[in-house]
C-alpha positions in Angstrom: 33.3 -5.8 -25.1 29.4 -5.6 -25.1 27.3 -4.6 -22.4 23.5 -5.1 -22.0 21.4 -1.7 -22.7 18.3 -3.4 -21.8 16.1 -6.4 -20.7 12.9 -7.3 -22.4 10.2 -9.4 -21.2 9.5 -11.1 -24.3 11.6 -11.9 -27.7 9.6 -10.0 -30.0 10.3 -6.7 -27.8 14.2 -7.8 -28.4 14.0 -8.5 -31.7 11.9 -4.8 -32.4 15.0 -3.3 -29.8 17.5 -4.8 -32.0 16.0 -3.9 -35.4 15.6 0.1 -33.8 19.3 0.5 -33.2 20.2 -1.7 -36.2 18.4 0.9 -38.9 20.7 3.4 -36.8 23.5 2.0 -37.5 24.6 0.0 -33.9 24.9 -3.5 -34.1 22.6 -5.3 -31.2 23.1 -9.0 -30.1 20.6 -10.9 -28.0 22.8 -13.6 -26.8 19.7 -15.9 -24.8 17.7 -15.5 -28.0 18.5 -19.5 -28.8 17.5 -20.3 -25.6 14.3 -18.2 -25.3 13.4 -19.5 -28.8 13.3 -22.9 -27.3 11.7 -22.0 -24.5 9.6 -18.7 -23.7 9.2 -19.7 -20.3 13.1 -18.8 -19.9 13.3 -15.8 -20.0 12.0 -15.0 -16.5 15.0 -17.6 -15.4 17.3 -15.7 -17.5 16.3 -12.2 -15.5 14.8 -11.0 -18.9 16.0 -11.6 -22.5 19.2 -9.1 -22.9 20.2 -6.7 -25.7 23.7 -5.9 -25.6 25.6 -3.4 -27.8 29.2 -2.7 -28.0 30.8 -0.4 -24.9 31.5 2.5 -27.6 28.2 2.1 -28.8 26.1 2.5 -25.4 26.0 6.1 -25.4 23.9 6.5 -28.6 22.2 3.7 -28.3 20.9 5.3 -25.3 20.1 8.0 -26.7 18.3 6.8 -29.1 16.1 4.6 -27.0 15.1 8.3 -25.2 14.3 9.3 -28.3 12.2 6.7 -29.3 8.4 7.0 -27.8 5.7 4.1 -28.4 2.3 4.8 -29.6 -0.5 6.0 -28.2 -3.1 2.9 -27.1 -6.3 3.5 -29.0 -9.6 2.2 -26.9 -11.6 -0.3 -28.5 -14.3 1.6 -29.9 -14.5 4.8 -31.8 -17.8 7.5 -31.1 -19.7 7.6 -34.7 -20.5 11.4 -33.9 -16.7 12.9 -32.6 -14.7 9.6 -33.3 -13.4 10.0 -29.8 -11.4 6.8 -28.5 -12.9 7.5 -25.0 -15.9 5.0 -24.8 -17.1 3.3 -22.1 -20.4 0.9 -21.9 -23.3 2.0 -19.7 -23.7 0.3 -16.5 -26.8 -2.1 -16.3 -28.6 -2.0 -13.3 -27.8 -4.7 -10.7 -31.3 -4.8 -9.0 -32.8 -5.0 -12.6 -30.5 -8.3 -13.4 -31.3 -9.5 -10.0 -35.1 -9.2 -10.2 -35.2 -10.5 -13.9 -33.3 -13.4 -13.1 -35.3 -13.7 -9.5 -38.8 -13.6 -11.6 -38.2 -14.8 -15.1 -35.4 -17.3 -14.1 -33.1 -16.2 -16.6 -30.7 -12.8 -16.6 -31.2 -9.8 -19.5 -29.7 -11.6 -22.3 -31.5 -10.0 -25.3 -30.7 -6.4 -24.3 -28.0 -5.0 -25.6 -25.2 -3.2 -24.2 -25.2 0.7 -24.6 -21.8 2.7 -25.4 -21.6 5.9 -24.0 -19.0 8.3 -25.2 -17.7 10.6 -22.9 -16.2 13.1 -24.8 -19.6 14.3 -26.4 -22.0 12.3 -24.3 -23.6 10.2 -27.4 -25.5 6.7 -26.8 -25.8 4.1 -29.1 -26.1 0.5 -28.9 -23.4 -1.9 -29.9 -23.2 -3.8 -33.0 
C-alpha cells in the first residue's frame, strides 16, 4: 500500500522529490501528476501535489529527505573586492528626488544606483 511522504506546491518540486528517492533506490509515484500537468492551478484543489512511496519504504525515505539539505540562496550581486554575496544598494535621498522632481520636473534618472557591500564596506556603481 503506498502512503504519501510529502506534498509539494508545484510539479517540478515532485518530480526533483521523486528522482531523490529514485537514485536511492525507492520507487516514488505522484498519482495527481496527470492532472496537475493539465492544469497547474490544481494542485491547490488537490491540497498539494503528493509523493507517495510504498509503507515499507517510508522509513528511509524519511530519512533520506532529513538528510537531504537545499542550497544556500546566493544574493544577486557579488562585491569585486571580497566577492561577498551580501550587497545591498545605497539609499537615495527622498528630499533630493522630491526637490529634483519639484524644480527640474523630472526625478534623478541619469544617476546611477550605488552598491554597497557590507561585508567590507566597498562602493561602486552598478553596471
Amino acid at each position: 500500500m503506498r502512503v504519501t511522504l510529502i506534498t509539494a506546491n508545484w510539479i517540478a518540486e515532485a518530480d526533483a522529490l521523486c528522482t531523490l528517492l529514485e537514485a536511492d533506490g525507492i520507487q516514488a509515484f505522484i498519482p495527481d501528476q496527470s492532472a496537475v500537468a493539465a492544469n497547474p492551478l490544481l494542485a491547490n484543489a488537490f491540497g498539494g501535489i503528493r509523493v507517495q512511496v510504498d509503507e515499507s519504504d517510508l522509513p528511509r525515505a524519511r530519512e533520506i529527505l532529513a538528510n537531504t539539505r537545499p542550497a544556500p540562496a546566493r544574493g544577486l550581486f557579488e562585491c569585486p573586492v571580497c566577492h561577498s554575496d551580501s550587497v545591498r544598494y545605497e539609499k537615495v535621498s527622498k528630499r533630493l528626488a522630491f526637490l529634483s522632481l519639484l524644480l527640474i520636473g523630472i526625478p534623478l534618472l541619469w544617476f546611477k544606483r550605488q552598491c554597497v557591500c557590507e561585508s567590507c564596506g566597498h562602493t561602486w556603481k552598478e553596471d
